[in-house]
C-alpha positions in Angstrom: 4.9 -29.5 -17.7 3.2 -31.4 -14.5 5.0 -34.1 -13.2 2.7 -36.5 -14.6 3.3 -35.5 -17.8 6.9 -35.8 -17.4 6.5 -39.8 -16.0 4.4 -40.7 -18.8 7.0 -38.9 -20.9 10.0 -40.9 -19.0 7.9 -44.2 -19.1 7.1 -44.3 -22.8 10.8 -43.5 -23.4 12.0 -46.1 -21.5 9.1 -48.5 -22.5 10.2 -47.6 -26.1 14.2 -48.1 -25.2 13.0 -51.5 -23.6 11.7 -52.5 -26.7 13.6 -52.0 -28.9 17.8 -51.8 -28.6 19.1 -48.3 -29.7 21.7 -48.6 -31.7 22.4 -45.1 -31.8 24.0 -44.0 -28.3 23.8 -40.3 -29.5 19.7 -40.5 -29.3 19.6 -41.9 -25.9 21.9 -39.3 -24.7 20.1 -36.6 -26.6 16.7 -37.8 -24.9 18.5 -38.3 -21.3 19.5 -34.4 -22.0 16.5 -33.5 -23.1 14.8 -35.2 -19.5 17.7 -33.3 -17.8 16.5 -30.4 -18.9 13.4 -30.7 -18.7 13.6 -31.6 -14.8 15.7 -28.4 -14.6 12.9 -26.1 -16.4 10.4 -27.9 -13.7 12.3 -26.8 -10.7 12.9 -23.0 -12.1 9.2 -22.8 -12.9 8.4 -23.4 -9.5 10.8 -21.5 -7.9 9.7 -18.8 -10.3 6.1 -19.7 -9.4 7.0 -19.1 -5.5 8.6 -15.8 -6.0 5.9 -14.5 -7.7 3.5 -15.7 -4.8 5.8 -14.0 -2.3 5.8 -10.6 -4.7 2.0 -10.7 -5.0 1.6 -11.7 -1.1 3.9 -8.9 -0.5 1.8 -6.4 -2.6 -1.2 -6.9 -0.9 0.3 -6.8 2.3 2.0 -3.0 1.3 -1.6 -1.9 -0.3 -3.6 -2.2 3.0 -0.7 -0.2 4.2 -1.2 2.3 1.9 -4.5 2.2 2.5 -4.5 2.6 6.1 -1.9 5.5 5.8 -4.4 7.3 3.8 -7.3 6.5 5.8 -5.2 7.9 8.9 -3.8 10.9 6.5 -7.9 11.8 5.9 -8.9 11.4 9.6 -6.1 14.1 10.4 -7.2 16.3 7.8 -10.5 16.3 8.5 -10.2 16.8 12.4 -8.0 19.8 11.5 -10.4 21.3 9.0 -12.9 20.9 12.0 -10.8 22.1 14.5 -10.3 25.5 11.9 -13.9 26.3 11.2 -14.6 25.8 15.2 -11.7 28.5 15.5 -13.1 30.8 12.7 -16.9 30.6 14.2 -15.6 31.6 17.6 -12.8 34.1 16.3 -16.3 35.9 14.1 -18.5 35.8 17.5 -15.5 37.4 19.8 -15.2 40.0 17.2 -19.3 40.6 17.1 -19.2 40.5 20.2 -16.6 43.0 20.9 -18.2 45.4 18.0 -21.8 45.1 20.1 -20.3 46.4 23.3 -18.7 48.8 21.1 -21.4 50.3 19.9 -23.1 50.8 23.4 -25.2 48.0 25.4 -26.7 48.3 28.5 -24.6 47.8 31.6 -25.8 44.0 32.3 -25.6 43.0 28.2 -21.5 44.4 28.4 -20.8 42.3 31.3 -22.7 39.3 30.0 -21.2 40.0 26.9 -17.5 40.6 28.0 -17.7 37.5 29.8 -18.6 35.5 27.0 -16.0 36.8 25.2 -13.5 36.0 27.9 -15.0 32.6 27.3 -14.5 32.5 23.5 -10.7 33.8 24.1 -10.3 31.0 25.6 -11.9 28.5 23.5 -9.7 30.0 20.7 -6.6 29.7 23.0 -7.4 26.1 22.9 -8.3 25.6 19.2 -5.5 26.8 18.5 -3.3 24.6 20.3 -6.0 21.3 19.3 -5.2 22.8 15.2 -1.4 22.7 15.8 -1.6 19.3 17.5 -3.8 18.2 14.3 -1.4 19.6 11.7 1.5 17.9 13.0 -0.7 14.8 13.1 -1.4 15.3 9.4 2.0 16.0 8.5 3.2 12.9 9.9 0.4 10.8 8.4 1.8 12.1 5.0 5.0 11.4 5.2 3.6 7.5 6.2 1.6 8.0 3.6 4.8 9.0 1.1 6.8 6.4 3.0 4.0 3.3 2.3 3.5 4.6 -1.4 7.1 4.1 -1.8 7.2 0.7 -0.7 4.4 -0.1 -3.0 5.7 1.4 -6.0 9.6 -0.8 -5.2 7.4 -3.6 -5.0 5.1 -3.0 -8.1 8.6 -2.7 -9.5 10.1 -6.1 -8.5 6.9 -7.5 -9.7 7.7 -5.9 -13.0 10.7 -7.3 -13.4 10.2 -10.6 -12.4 7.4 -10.6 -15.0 10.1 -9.6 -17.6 12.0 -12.6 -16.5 9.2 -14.7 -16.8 8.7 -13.5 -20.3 12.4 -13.9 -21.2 12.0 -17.5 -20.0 8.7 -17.6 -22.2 6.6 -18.7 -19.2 3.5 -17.2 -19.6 2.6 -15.3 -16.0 -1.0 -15.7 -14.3 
């Protein structure tokens, strides 16, 4: 009930005591009860009100967490997958490399050859450190990911049960 509601509620009960005497003490008492009461249901609604606010605030603030935890969780992954397929292209042209001087090239192809291979050692040398760097970045951006899904889900939960209070109290919740 607004507050306006509840002074034209206190006004036409004391415009109607004005009017007319009670005789019966026990009916103004009930009423002033019934005011107190009312006045007390006010305040909790609005401090229930403000809790849920604070929840809902809260839950958006812990979604664009989540979200950015995953959107940090994808980046790793994907810089990892890149980083693998680089390594497995070079790892493929070292060994056909290696399998043409095998099979006999001219003296100028086997040294062009065995230097790019020397090359592509190296490249792999570093992929492979680059892949390792990007796997621990994606394991880390899991767990943040874990750890922010877990704060959502504790507050989807207090939300939950403050809704349950609500209803208890028969407030009806937005």
């Amino acid at each position: 009930m607004g507050k306006i509601a509840l002074i034209a509620l206190l006004l036409t009960v004391a415009n109607g005591l004005g009017q007319t005497p009670s005789k019966d003490p026990d009916a103004f008492q009930a009423l002033l009860v019934e005011v107190r009461q009312m006045r007390q249901d006010i305040e909790t609604m609005t401090v229930a009100s403000q809790r849920v606010q604070i929840a809902l605030s809260g839950l958006q603030r812990q979604d664009a967490a989540v979200a950015r935890a995953e959107q940090r969780l994808d980046e790793a992954r994907n810089k990892r997958v890149g980083t693998e397929t680089a390594r497995a292209r070079a790892a493929a042209e070292v060994q056909r490399l290696e399998s043409a001087v095998a099979a006999g090239m001219s003296g100028d192809e086997t040294k062009v050859a065995q230097s790019r291979v020397a090359e592509m050692k190296a490249e792999l040398d570093r992929s492979a450190t680059e892949e390792q760097t990007w796997q621990a970045a994606e394991a880390e951006a899991s767990t943040l990911l874990r750890t922010e899904q877990a704060k959502l889900g504790e507050i989807e939960d207090r939300i939950e049960r403050l809704d349950k209070v609500l209803e208890k109290m028969g407030m009806p919740v937005k």
